[in-house]
Structure formats: C-alpha cells, structure tokens
C-alpha positions in Angstrom: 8.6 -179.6 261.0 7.0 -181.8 258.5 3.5 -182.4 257.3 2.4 -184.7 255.4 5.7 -186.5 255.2 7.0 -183.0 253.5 8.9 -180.5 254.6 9.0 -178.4 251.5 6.5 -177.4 249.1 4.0 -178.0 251.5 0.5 -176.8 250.0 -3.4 -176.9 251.1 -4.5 -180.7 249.7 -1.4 -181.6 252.6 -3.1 -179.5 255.4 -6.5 -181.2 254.2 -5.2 -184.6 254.5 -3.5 -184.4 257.8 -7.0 -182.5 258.8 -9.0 -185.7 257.6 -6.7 -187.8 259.7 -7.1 -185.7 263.3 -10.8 -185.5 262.0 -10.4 -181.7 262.5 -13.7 -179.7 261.0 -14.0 -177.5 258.5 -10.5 -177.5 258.1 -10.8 -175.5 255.0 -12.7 -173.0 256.6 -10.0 -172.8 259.4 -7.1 -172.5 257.0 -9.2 -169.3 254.8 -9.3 -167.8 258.1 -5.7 -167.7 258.6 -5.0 -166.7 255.0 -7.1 -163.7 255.9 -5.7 -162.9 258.9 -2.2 -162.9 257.2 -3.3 -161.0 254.3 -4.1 -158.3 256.9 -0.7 -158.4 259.0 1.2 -155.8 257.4 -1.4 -153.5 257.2 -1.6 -154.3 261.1 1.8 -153.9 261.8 2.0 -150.3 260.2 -0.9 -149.4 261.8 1.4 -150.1 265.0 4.6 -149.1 263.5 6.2 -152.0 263.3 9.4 -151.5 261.7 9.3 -152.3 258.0 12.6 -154.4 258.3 11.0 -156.9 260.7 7.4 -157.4 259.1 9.0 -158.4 255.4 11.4 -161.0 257.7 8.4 -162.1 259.2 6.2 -162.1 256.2 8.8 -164.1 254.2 8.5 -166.8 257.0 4.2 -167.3 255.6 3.3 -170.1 253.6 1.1 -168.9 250.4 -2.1 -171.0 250.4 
C-alpha cells in the first residue's frame, strides 16, 4: 500500500496530508491515539500471554510516528 505516493519512509506530515485531502478531523489527534494504543500492545499481550515470538513479529510490522 502506498500513501502519499510513498511506500517507504512513510512519516506523520504524509498521514496529515492525505488527512487534509479526505478532510478527515483532528487527524493528529487520531494518529496520537493510535501511537498510544501501540505503545501499550506488548504490555497487553503479556498480560494475555501472548507468546513473546509473535508480539516482536507483530511489533516489528508498526510504523514509529
């Protein structure tokens, strides 16, 4: 998938713009949200004992933003 013409490197001013042009709001609020929520995952996922194995292969699938 590509955003932003990009489908590498992709970063928050790229989200932002492609908010802007589906006029979505408070798109920055909605993308602090989901850094949050994956900030929290592994902590989640031990809590439910997710294999240890399978949340870094997930977590190395999240975008930093």
């Amino acid at each position: 998938m590509s955003v932003n013409v990009k489908r590498t490197e992709i970063n928050r001013a790229d989200l932002l713009k492609i908010a802007d042009l589906f006029t979505i709001k408070d798109a920055n609020g909605i993308i602090e949200e989901v850094v949050t929520a994956t900030q929290q995952f592994k902590t989640l996922c031990q809590e439910h004992k997710i294999p240890e194995k399978v949340i870094d292969k997930i977590e190395s699938d999240f975008l930093k933003f």
